[in-house]
Z-matrix of the N, CA and C atoms (Angstrom, degrees):
N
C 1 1.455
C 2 1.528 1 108.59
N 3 1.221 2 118.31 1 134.06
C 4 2.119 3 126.70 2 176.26
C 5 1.577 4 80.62 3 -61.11
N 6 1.350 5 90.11 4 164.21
C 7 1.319 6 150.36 5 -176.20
C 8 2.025 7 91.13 6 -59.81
N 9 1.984 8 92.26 7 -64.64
C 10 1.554 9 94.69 8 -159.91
C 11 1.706 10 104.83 9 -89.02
N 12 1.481 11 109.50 10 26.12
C 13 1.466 12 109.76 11 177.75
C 14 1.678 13 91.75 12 -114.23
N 15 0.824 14 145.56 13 -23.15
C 16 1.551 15 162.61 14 -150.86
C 17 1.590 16 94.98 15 -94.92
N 18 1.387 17 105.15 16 -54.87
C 19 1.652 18 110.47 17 173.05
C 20 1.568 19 127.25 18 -59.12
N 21 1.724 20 76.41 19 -48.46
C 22 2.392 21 77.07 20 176.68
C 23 1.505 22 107.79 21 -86.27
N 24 1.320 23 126.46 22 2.01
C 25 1.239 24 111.46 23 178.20
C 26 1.981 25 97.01 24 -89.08
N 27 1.316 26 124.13 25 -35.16
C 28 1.254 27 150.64 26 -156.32
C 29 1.858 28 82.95 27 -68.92
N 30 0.922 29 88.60 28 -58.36
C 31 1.884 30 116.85 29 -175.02
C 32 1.588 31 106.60 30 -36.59
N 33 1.415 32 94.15 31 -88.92
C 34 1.675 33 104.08 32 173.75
C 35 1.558 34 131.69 33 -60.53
N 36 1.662 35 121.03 34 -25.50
C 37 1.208 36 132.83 35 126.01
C 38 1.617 37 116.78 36 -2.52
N 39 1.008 38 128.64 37 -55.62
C 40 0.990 39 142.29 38 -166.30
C 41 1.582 40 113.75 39 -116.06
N 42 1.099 41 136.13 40 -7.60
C 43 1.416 42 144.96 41 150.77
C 44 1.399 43 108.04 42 -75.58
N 45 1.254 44 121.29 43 -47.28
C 46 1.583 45 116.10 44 173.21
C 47 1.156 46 125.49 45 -71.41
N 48 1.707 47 121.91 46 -30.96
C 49 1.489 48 140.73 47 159.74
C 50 1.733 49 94.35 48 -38.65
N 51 1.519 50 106.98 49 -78.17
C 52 1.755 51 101.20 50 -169.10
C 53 1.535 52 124.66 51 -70.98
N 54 1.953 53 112.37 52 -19.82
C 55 1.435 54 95.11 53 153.80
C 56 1.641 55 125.85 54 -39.05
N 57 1.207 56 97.03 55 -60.88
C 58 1.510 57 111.42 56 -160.77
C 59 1.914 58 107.26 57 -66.01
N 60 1.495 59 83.52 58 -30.84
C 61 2.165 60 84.43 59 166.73
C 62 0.999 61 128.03 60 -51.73
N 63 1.770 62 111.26 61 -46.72
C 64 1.062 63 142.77 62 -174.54
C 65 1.878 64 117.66 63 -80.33
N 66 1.193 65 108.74 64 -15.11
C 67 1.679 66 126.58 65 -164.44
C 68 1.875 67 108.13 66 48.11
N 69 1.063 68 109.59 67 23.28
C 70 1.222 69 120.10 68 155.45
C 71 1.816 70 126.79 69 -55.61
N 72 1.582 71 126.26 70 129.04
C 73 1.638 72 109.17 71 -150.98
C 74 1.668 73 82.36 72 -124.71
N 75 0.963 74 126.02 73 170.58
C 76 1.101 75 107.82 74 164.12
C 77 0.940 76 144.30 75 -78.36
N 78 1.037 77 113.17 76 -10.83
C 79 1.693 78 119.02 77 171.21
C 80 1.831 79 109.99 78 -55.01
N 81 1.305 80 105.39 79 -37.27
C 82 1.606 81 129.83 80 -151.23
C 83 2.144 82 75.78 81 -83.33
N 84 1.080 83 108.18 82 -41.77
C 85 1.657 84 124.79 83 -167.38
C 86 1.723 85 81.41 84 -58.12
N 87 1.633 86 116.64 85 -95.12
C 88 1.365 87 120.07 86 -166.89
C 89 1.734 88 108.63 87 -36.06
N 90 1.070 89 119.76 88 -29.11
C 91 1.637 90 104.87 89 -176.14
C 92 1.226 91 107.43 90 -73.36
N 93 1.436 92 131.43 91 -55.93
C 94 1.339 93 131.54 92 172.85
C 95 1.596 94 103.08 93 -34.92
N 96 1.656 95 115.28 94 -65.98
C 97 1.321 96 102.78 95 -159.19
C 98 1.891 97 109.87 96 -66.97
N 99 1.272 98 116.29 97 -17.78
C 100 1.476 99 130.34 98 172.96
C 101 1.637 100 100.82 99 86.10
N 102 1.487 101 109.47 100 35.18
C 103 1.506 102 115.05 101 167.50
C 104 1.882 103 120.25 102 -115.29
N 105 0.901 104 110.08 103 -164.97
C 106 1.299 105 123.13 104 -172.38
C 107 1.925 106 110.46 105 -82.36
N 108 0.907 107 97.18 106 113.08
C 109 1.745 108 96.89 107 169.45
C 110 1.447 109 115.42 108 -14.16
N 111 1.894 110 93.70 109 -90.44
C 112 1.505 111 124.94 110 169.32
C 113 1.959 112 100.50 111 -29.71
N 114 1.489 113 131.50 112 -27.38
C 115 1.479 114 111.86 113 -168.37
C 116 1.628 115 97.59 114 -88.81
N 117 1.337 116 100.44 115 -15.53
C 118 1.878 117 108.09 116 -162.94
C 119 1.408 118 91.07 117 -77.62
N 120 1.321 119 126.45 118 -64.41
C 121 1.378 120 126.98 119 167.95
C 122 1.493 121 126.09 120 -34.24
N 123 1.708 122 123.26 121 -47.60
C 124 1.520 123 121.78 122 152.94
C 125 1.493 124 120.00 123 -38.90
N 126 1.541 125 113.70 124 -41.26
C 127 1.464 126 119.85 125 -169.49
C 128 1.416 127 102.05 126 -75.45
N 129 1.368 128 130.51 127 -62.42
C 130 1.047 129 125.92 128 161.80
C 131 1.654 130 137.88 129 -19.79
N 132 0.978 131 107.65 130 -51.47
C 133 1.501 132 112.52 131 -179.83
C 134 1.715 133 117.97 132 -105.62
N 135 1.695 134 100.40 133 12.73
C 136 1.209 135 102.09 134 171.34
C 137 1.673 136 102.82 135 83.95
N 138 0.838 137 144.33 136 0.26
C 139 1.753 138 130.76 137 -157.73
C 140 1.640 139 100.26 138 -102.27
N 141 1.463 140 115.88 139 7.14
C 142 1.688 141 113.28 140 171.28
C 143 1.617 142 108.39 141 -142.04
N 144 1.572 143 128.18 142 125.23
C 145 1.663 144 107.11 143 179.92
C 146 1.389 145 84.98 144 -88.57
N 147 1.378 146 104.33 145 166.87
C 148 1.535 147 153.66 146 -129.31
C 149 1.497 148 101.39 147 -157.77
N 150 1.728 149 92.54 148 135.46
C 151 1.643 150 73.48 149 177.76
C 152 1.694 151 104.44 150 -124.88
N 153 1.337 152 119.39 151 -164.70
C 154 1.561 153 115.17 152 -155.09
C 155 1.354 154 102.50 153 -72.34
N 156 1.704 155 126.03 154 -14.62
C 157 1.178 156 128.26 155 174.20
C 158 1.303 157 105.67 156 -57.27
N 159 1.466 158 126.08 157 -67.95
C 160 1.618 159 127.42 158 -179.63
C 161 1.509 160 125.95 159 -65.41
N 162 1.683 161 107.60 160 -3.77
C 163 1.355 162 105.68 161 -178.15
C 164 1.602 163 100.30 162 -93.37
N 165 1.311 164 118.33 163 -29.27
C 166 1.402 165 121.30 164 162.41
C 167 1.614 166 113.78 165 -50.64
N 168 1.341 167 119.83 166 -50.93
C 169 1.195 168 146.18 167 -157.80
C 170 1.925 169 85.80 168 -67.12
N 171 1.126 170 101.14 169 -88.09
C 172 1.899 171 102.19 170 166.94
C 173 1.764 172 106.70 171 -14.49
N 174 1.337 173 102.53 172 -65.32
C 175 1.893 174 97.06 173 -164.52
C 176 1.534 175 104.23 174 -66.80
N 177 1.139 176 119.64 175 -13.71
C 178 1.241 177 112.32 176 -170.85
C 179 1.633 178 107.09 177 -80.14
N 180 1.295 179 106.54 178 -43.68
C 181 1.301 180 125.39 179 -168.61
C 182 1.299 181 113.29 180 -54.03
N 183 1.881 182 93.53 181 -17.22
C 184 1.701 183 92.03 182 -170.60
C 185 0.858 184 112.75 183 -122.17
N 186 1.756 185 121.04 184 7.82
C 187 1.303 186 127.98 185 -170.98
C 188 1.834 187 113.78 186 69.14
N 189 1.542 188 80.46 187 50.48
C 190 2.255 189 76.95 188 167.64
C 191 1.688 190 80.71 189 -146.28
N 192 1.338 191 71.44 190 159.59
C 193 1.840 192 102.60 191 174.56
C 194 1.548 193 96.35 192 -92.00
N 195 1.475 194 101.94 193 149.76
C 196 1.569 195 126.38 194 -161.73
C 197 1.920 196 89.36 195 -128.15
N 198 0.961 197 105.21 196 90.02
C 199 1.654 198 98.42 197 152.59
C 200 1.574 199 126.68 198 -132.52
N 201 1.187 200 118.90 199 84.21
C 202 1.447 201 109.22 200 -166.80
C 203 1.359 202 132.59 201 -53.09
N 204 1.052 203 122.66 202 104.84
C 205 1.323 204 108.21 203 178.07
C 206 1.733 205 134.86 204 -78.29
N 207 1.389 206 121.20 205 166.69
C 208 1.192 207 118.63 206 -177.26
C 209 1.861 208 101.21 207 -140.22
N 210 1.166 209 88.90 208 148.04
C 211 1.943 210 101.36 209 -165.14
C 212 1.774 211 96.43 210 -152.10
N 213 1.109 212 94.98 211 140.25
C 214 1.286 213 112.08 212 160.62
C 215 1.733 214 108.57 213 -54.51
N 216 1.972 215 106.32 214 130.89
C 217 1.144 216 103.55 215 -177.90
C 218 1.850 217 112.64 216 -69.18
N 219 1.500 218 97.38 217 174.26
C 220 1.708 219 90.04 218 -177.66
C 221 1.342 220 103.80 219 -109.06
N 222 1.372 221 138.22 220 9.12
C 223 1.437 222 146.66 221 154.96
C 224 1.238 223 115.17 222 -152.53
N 225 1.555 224 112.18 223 139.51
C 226 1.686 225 120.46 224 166.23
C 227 1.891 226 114.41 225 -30.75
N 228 1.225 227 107.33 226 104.01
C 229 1.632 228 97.41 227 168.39
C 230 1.536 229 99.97 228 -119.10
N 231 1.327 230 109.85 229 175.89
C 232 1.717 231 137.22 230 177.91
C 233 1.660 232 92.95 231 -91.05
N 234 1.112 233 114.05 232 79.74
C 235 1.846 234 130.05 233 160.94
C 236 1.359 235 135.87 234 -77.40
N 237 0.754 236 132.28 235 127.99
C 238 1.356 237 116.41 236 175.99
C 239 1.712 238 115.90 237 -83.44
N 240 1.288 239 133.85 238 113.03
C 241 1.239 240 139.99 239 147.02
C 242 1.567 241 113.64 240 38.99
């Protein structure tokens, strides 16, 4: 698995963790964000990238802070750029 598939799975992992904390469905998800069901569902299962605008947009929706961090890796991997 890439590097940047490892991240959005890592990512949404944790958007579905606090839906479900929250009993938030998605439908209840797309209204907050003021988008389309059917796009919340793309985001979800990965089948559309997203960019840091809407991944903010997600934490907000659910009440989490979005700060991505960046760290030096802890071993040489095959990354993409």
């Amino acid at each position: 698995m890439e590097t940047i598939d490892r991240i959005g799975s890592a990512f949404l992992r944790r958007i579905l963790l606090r839906m479900k904390e929250l009993g938030v469905s998605q439908s209840e998800l797309a209204k907050r964000m003021k988008v389309s069901r059917p796009y919340i569902t793309k985001v979800l299962h990965q089948d559309v990238n997203f960019s840091f605008r809407t991944a903010a947009k997600l934490a907000n929706a659910l009440k989490m802070d979005f700060f991505p961090e960046l760290r030096p890796q802890e071993k040489a991997s095959n990354c993409d750029p």
